[in-house]
N, C-alpha and C positions, 0 to 999 in steps of 0.2 A: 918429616917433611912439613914446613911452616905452611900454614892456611895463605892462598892467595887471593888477594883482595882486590877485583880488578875495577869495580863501580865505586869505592867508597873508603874510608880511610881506616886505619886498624881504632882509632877515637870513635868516628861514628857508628861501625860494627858494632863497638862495645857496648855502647850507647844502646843502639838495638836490641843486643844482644839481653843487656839489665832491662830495658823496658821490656820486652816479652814477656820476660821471664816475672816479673813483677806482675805484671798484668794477669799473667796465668796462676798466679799465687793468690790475688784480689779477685779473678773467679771461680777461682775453688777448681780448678783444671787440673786436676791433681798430674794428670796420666802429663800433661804437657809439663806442669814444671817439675817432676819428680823426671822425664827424659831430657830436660836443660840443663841440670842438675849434673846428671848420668853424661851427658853431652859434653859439657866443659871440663869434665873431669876428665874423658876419654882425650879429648885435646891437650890437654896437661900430659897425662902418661902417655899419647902417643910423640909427644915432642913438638908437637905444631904450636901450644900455647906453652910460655912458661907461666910457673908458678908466679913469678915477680910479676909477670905482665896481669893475672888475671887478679892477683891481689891492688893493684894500682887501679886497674879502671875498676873494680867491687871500689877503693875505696873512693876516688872518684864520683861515682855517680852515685853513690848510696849517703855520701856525704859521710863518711865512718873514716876512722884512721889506725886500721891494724896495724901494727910495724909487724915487717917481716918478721919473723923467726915464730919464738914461742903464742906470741896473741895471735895471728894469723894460722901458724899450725892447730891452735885450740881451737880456733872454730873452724876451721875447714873440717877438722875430726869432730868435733860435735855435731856440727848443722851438715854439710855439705857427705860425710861419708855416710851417714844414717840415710838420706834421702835416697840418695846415689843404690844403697843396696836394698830399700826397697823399691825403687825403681828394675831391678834384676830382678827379684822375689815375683811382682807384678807381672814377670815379663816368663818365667818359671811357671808362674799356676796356671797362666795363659796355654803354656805348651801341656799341661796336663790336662788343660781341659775337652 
Protein backbone atom coordinates (compact mmCIF):
# COMPACT_ATOMS: atom_id res chain seq x y z
CA UNK A 1 0.00 0.00 0.00
CA UNK A 2 1.58 3.45 -1.27
CA UNK A 3 2.30 6.10 1.78
CA UNK A 4 -0.66 8.65 1.71
CA UNK A 5 0.20 12.13 1.86
CA UNK A 6 -2.50 14.28 2.80
CA UNK A 7 -0.75 17.81 4.08
CA UNK A 8 2.06 17.87 1.62
CA UNK A 9 3.46 16.71 -1.55
CA UNK A 10 5.41 13.26 -2.20
CA UNK A 11 8.72 16.39 -3.29
CA UNK A 12 8.25 18.11 -0.12
CA UNK A 13 8.05 14.76 2.05
CA UNK A 14 11.16 13.97 0.57
CA UNK A 15 12.70 16.88 1.26
CA UNK A 16 11.85 16.36 4.89
CA UNK A 17 12.37 13.19 4.92
CA UNK A 18 16.73 14.00 3.57
CA UNK A 19 16.77 16.92 5.82
CA UNK A 20 15.95 14.88 9.13
CA UNK A 21 17.82 12.40 8.26
CA UNK A 22 20.93 14.53 7.49
CA UNK A 23 20.49 16.48 10.43
CA UNK A 24 20.45 13.29 12.61
CA UNK A 25 23.73 12.19 10.89
CA UNK A 26 25.33 15.95 11.75
CA UNK A 27 24.28 15.29 15.49
CA UNK A 28 25.70 12.18 15.91
CA UNK A 29 21.76 10.61 16.57
CA UNK A 30 22.94 7.51 15.75
CA UNK A 31 19.66 5.52 17.21
CA UNK A 32 17.60 8.25 14.82
CA UNK A 33 19.37 7.99 11.64
CA UNK A 34 20.39 4.33 11.71
CA UNK A 35 15.90 3.98 12.35
CA UNK A 36 15.54 6.50 8.92
CA UNK A 37 17.76 4.23 7.43
CA UNK A 38 15.91 1.00 8.54
CA UNK A 39 12.50 3.15 7.84
CA UNK A 40 13.09 3.93 4.12
CA UNK A 41 14.12 0.69 3.60
CA UNK A 42 11.10 -0.87 5.17
CA UNK A 43 8.94 1.37 2.68
CA UNK A 44 10.86 0.06 -0.19
CA UNK A 45 10.23 -3.66 0.59
CA UNK A 46 6.87 -2.98 1.89
CA UNK A 47 5.91 -1.47 -1.60
CA UNK A 48 4.76 2.02 -0.41
CA UNK A 49 8.19 3.47 -1.85
CA UNK A 50 9.74 2.35 -4.95
CA UNK A 51 13.32 2.02 -5.39
CA UNK A 52 13.17 4.47 -8.47
CA UNK A 53 11.32 6.94 -6.31
CA UNK A 54 13.71 6.92 -3.29
CA UNK A 55 16.89 6.92 -5.65
CA UNK A 56 15.56 10.21 -7.51
CA UNK A 57 14.72 12.33 -4.58
CA UNK A 58 18.46 10.73 -2.65
CA UNK A 59 19.62 12.23 -5.84
CA UNK A 60 17.75 15.31 -5.83
CA UNK A 61 18.36 16.75 -2.68
CA UNK A 62 21.72 15.38 -2.01
CA UNK A 63 22.76 16.93 -5.30
CA UNK A 64 24.42 13.15 -6.31
CA UNK A 65 23.59 11.49 -9.63
CA UNK A 66 23.31 7.51 -9.28
CA UNK A 67 21.73 5.96 -12.40
CA UNK A 68 19.79 3.40 -11.56
CA UNK A 69 20.96 -0.13 -11.88
CA UNK A 70 24.59 -1.10 -10.75
CA UNK A 71 25.75 2.62 -9.11
CA UNK A 72 22.59 3.00 -7.19
CA UNK A 73 22.54 -0.94 -6.24
CA UNK A 74 26.44 -0.39 -4.93
CA UNK A 75 25.69 1.97 -2.63
CA UNK A 76 22.41 1.16 -1.40
CA UNK A 77 24.37 -2.25 -0.44
CA UNK A 78 27.33 -0.65 0.85
CA UNK A 79 26.02 2.47 2.80
CA UNK A 80 22.24 1.93 3.39
CA UNK A 81 22.08 -2.13 4.02
CA UNK A 82 25.12 -1.98 6.66
CA UNK A 83 23.25 0.86 8.54
CA UNK A 84 19.79 -0.68 8.08
CA UNK A 85 21.11 -4.06 9.99
CA UNK A 86 22.76 -2.34 12.61
CA UNK A 87 19.87 -0.56 13.16
CA UNK A 88 18.10 -4.42 13.88
CA UNK A 89 21.41 -5.65 15.86
CA UNK A 90 20.71 -2.22 18.17
CA UNK A 91 17.29 -3.08 18.44
CA UNK A 92 18.22 -7.27 19.28
CA UNK A 93 20.64 -6.21 22.33
CA UNK A 94 18.04 -3.80 23.42
CA UNK A 95 15.59 -7.06 23.85
CA UNK A 96 18.38 -8.92 25.60
CA UNK A 97 18.89 -6.47 27.91
Amino acid sequence: MAITLNHQTAAEFAARFWTRLRTAYRNGDKLRYHYMVWRIWKWVQDGDLTNEQVRLSFNDFFGTNYASGSQWNNFVTTRFVPIKDRYLAMLAETELA
